[in-house]
Each structure stands twice: as C-alpha cells, then as structure tokens.
C-alpha positions in Angstrom: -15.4 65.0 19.5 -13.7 67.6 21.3 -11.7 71.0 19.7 -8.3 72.5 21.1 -8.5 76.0 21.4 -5.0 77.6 21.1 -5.9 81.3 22.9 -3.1 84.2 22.9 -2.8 87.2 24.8 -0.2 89.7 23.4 -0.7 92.1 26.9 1.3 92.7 30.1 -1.1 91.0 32.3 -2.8 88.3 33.1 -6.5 87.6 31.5 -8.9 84.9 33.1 -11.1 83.5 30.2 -14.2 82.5 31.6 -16.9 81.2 28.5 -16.9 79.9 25.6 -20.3 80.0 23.6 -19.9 77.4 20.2 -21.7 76.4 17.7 -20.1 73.6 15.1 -21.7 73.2 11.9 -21.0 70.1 9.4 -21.4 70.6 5.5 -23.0 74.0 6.4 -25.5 72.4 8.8 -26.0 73.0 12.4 -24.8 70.0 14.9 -24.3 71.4 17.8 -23.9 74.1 19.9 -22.6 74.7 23.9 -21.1 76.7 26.3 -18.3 75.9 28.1 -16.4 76.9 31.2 -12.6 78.0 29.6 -11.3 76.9 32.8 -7.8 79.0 32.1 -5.9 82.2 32.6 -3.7 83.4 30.2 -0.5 84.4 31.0 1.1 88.0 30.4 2.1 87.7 26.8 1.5 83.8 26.7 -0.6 81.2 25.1 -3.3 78.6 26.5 -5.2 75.9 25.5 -8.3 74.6 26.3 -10.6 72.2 24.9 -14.2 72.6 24.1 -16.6 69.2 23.7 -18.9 69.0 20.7 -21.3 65.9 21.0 -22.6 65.1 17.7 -25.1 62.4 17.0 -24.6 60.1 15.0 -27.7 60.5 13.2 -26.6 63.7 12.4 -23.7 62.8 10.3 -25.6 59.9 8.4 -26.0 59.9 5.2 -23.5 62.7 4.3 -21.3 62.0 1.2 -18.4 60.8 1.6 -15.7 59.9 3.8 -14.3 63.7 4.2 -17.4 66.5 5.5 -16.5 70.1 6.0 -16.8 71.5 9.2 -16.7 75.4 10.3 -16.4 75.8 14.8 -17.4 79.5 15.7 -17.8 81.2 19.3 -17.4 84.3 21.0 -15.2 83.6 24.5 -15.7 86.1 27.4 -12.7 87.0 29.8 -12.2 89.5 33.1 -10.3 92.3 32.4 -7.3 92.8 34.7 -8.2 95.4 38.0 -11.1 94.9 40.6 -13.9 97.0 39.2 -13.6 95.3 36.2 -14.0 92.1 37.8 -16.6 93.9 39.8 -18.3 94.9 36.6 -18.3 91.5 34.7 -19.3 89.6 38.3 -22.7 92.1 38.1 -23.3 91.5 34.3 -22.5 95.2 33.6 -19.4 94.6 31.5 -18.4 91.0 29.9 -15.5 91.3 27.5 -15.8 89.2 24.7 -13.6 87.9 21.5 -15.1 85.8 18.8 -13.0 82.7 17.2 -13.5 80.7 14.2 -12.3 77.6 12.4 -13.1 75.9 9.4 -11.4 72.6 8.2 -12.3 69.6 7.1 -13.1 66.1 8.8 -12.5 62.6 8.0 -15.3 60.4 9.2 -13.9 57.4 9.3 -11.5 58.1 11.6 -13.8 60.4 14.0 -16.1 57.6 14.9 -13.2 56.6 17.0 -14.2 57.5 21.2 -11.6 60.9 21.8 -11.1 61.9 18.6 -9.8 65.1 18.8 -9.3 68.4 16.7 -6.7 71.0 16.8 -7.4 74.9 16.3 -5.1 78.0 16.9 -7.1 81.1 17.6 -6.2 84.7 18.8 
C-alpha cells in the first residue's frame, strides 16, 4: 500500500525534504517500518506531496477481525535548511532538521488487497 503525504511550508524560501523515517502500525501492532527518499522541495509558502510505500505481508493482516482494522502512520521527515552552511552542516551529519508527522485512520481490508491501493494524509 502506499501513503500520500501532503507536506506544507508556511516560510519565504524554499525547503528540500530529504527523508522520511515510518513506521505503520495496524490494530496497535507493528507492520512495517522504512525510510524513504522524499524526493521533493517545497515551495516558498506552498504545499507538496509525496508518497511513502508500506509493504505489508499478508500474513500480517490475517486473522484480524473484521473487514475495517485501525491503522496509525508516524515518522519524523528531515529537510535542508535554506543557505550553504546549513546545507554544509546537514551534508557532514552536524545538523539534520527534522519534523515528525502522524496519521491515524482506519482501513478497509477488502478493498486494500487490491495491487495500488492507496491512502491519503495531510500533514504539516
């Protein structure tokens, strides 16, 4: 399954995102967890979105309850600060900015056993 991450930036320049470290958990329970390239630059007081790949087993979701699980995607997501030291800094492991997201929600599986079911998620 794959998330969209909505990611706003309310400053007057622009802010490469560069990671995003995820875990998703189902009914409470740990299924998976990744790092992924954000592959995205928000614009001066814009919004992006990028999409982050959670690969589930099946096994994993067997034999949960019902039809409809609950489901909770949390992260921290690193970005360059604008100016060369900074990039500098984050390039030598001195500095990486960072800004946690979450979601919780709820997922039908009967309809995510579909290939490319996706998931849509506004964060700040």
């Amino acid at each position: 399954m794959r998330f969209t991450v909505n990611a706003s930036h309310d400053n007057d320049k622009v802010l490469p995102l560069r990671e995003a470290h995820y875990a998703l958990e189902v009914n409470g329970q740990r299924v998976f967890s990744g790092i992924r390239s954000a592959q995205c630059t928000l614009s001066r007081f814009g919004s992006q979105q990028f999409t982050i790949p959670a690969a589930v087993p099946a096994a994993s979701l067997t034999g949960l309850s019902g039809d409809v699980v609950s489901y909770r995607l949390s992260g921290t997501l690193t970005y360059i600060t604008p100016g060369a030291l900074a990039e500098l800094l984050f390039d030598t492991g001195v500095s990486r900015p960072s800004v946690g997201f979450s979601h919780q929600g709820t997922l039908d599986l009967s309809t995510l056993m579909s290939p490319g079911a996706k998931i849509g998620m506004a964060g700040k």
